[in-house]
Structures are given as structure tokens and as C-alpha cells.
N, C-alpha and C positions, 0 to 999 in steps of 0.2 A: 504493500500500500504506500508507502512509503516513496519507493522511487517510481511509481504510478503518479503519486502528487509530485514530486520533480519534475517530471517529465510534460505533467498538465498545466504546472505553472511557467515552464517554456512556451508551450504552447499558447500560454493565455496573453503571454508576453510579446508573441507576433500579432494575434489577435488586434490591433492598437480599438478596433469601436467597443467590441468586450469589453476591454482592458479600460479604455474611458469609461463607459458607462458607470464601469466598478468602483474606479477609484475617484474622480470629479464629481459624476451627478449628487451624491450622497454629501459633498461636501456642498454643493452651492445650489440644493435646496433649503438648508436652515436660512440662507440670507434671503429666498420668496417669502417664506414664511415670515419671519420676523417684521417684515410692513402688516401682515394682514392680523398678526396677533394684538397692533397698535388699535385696528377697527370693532374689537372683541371687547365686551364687558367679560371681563378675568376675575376680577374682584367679589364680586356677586356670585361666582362660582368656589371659591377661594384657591384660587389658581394667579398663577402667576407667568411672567414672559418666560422665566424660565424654566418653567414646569409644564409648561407645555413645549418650548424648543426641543430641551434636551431628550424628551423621549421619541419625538415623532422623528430626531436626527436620528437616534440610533433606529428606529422603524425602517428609513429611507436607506439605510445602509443594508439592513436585510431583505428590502426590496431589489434593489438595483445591485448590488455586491455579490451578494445569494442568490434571490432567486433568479432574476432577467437575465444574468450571466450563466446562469446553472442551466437553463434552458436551451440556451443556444450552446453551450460546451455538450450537452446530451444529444439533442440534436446531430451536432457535427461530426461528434465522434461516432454514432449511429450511423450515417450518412457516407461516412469514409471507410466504415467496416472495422472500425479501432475495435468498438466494444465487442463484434461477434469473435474476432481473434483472443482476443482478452478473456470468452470465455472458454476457450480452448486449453489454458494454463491452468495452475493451480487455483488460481481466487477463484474467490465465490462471488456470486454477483453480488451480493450486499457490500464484500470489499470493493470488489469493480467501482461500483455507482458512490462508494463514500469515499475512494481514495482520489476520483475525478472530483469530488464536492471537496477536499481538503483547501487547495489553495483559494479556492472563493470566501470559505468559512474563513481560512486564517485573515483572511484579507477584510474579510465584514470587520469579526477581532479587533482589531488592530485599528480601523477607524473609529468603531464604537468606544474604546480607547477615548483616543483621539479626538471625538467629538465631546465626549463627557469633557475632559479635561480642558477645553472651549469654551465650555457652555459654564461650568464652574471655574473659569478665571473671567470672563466677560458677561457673564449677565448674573454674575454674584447668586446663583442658586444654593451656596455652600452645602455640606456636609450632608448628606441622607440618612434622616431618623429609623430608616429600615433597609438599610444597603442591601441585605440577603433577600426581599424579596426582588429589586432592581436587579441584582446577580442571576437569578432565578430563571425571571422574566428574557434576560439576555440569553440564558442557554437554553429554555423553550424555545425561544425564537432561532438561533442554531442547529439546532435539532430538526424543526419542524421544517423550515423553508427549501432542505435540498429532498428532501422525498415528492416533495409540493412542485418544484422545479421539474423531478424527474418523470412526475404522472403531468403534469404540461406538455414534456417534451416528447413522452409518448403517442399522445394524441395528434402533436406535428408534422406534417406531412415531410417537412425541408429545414435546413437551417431559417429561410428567410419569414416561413410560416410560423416559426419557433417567436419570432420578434412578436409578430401578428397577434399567437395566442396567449401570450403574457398578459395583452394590455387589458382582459377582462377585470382577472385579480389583480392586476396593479390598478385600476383604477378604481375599483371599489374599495381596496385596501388605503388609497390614498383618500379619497372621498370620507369614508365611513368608518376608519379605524382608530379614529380621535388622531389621527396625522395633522390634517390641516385645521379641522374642529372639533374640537374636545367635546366628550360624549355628553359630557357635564352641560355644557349648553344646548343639548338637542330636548326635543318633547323626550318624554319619559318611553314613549311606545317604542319611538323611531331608535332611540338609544338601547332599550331591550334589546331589538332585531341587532343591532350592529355589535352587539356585545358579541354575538355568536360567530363572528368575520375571524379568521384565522392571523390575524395582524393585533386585533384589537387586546386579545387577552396579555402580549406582550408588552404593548404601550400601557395598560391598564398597571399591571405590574410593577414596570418601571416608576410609571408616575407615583405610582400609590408607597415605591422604595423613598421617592423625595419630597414628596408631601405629608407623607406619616399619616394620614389619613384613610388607609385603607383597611375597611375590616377585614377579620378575618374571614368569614363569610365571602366575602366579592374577593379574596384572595383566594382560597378556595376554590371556590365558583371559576376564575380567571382557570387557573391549573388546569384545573376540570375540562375546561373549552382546549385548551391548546396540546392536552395531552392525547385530547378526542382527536383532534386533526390529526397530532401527530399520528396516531394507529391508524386512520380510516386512509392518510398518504399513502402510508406503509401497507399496506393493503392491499390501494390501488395500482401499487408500481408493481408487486408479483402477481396483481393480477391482470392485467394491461401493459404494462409496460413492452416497445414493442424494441428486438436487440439486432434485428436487421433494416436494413432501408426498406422504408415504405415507396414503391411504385404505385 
């Protein structure tokens, strides 16, 4: 697995649109956001600019880093015949499909990092009165987005289709995962529904790690929903998951 992820991270590395989307988008969408969080009653919800930045940054990173990248590396490797030779060796395919997910995941890592450390020197969010469930929240969300990625990629006809079928879940996960508006200001109903979005339980998380406000119940609850995704991903990629090109 090991020099499986070497060799995928060369490969990500010629890639240069991959490669931007992964590393850029995730950084220079905190700065759209931060005008629109200025047109927001925050106060009223007891939220803050930076309690809502910092989680929906690290969101944007397992969106674009993880999955959108994760979709089209499945894809191509599919497409080019990598994965069918790949299962001719010793790995198993759950190695196969996580040691192609490692250099995306380290890479999310490592900006989520990155972005926290950001968002706690410029918009003075300080210290998290529940960091372990923000930690938590960060590795559901690690977990869950490359099986999520590979049941996308499955249903892909092509690399360029792969683009195409991302933008379902990436728009509603952007829309409706408290990314750009916190669930906190929606009607009660429309926020119910959205709780159940596979993005949403990680933002939930997180935020609830930096506001200290989150019961244990809707912490719970959160787990509940994202450990659900994760198994029903997991599920669908040995069940669907397709390891030759589709004609």
C-alpha cells in the first residue's frame, strides 16, 4: 500500500487540474465565504465568523482534496487498466482503492492542519472547549469521503464524466451542509433534512468541538449519521463498484 500511495502521488503530481483543485480551491474558498458570513445574523444564533469559517474550511478540503480528486484518480486508473492489473497481485481490493485514497487523504490532513491554524491566528476563534469531538469529526470525515468518491466513480462512464458526477454531492454538500449557511439559521424542518447530508455531520462536529455547545445527544446523533454513510459507501463500492472500463 505503501508504495501504491508513492507511486499515486506521482501520478497526482503530473495531474496539474487534480492537483489544483486539491491543493488551491480548499484554500481560496474560506476568502468567498468570509464576505457572505459579514450578511449573516451570527449573533442571534450564537455563532461566530469564526465558527462558522473554520469548519466549512476544513468541509471544502474534504470536498475538493478527497472526494473530487478521489473520483477522477478512480476513474482514470479504471480507464487505463491500473486497477484490473493491480488486482492480479497480492492486494486486496480494499488495499487497492485505500492505498490510491492515501495521498488525497494525507493531503486533505495536512491543509485541515493548515487551515485550522489560519483561522485560529486571524479570526481569533482561540482554543476548542471540546477539541476531541473537532478531532472526531475530522476523521469521520477521512474515512467516509474516499469510499463516497469510489461509489461516484463507479457509476462514471470516463474520466471527464467523473468531473460531471461529483457536482451532484458537491453541490448539495456545499449548499446544505452548514458550509456556506449554518444549519443554525435555517427553518427547523429544512435543517432536520440537511442534518442527514453526509458532509453535514462533520461540520456539525467540528463546530460543536469550538463552540462547546454541542450536546451530547446531537453529538451522538452527528456519529450516528456519518458512521451510517460510512457503511452504506462501503457497501456500495463491493457492491457496484465497476474495476474495468466501462464501454
Amino acid at each position: 500500500m505503501a508504495a501504491l500511495a508513492r507511486a499515486e502521488l506521482t501520478l497526482l503530481g503530473r495531474t496539474k487540474a487534480t492537483l489544483f483543485a486539491a491543493l488551491f480551491v480548499p484554500i481560496v474558498m474560506p476568502f468567498s465565504l468570509s464576505s457572505t458570513t459579514d450578511q449573516m445574523d451570527l449573533e442571534s444564533a450564537g455563532l461566530s465568523t469564526g465558527s462558522v469559517i473554520l469548519p466549512s474550511s476544513i468541509g471544502f478540503s474534504l470536498l475538493f482534496a478527497v472526494y473530487s480528486s478521489l473520483v477522477t484518480v478512480y476513474a482514470a486508473r479504471r480507464e487505463e487498466l491500473v486497477l484490473k492489473r493491480l488486482r492480479t497481485g497480492e492486494l486486496r481490493d480494499t488495499e487497492i482503492l485505500a492505498g490510491a485514497a492515501l495521498p488525497s487523504v494525507a493531503i486533505a490532513l495536512v491543509q485541515c492542519v493548515a487551515l485550522t491554524a489560519a483561522c485560529v491566528a486571524l479570526l481569533d476563534v482561540g482554543a476548542p472547549p471540546a477539541p476531541h469531538l473537532a478531532v472526531l469529526g475530522l476523521l469521520l470525515g477521512l474515512v467516509m469521503w474516499p469510499p463516497l468518491a469510489a461509489v461516484t466513480a463507479g457509476f462514471s462512464r470516463s474520466v471527464e464524466g467523473a468531473q460531471v458526477a461529483t457536482m451532484p454531492l458537491l453541490m448539495v454538500s456545499l449548499l446544505a451542509s452548514g458550509t456556506f449557511f449554518p444549519l443554525e439559521l435555517m427553518p427547523d424542518g429544512l435543517a432536520r433534512v440537511c442534518e442527514l447530508l453526509p458532509l453535514t455531520p462533520v461540520i456539525t462536529l467540528i463546530r460543536g468541538g469550538w463552540t462547546g455547545d454541542l450536546s451530547a445527544a446531537d453529538a451522538a446523533g452527528a456519529i450516528a449519521v456519518a458512521v451510517a454513510w460510512t457503511v452504506l459507501a462501503v457497501f456500495a463500492v463491493r457492491r457496484w463498484f465497476r474495476w474495468e472500463p466501462r464501454r
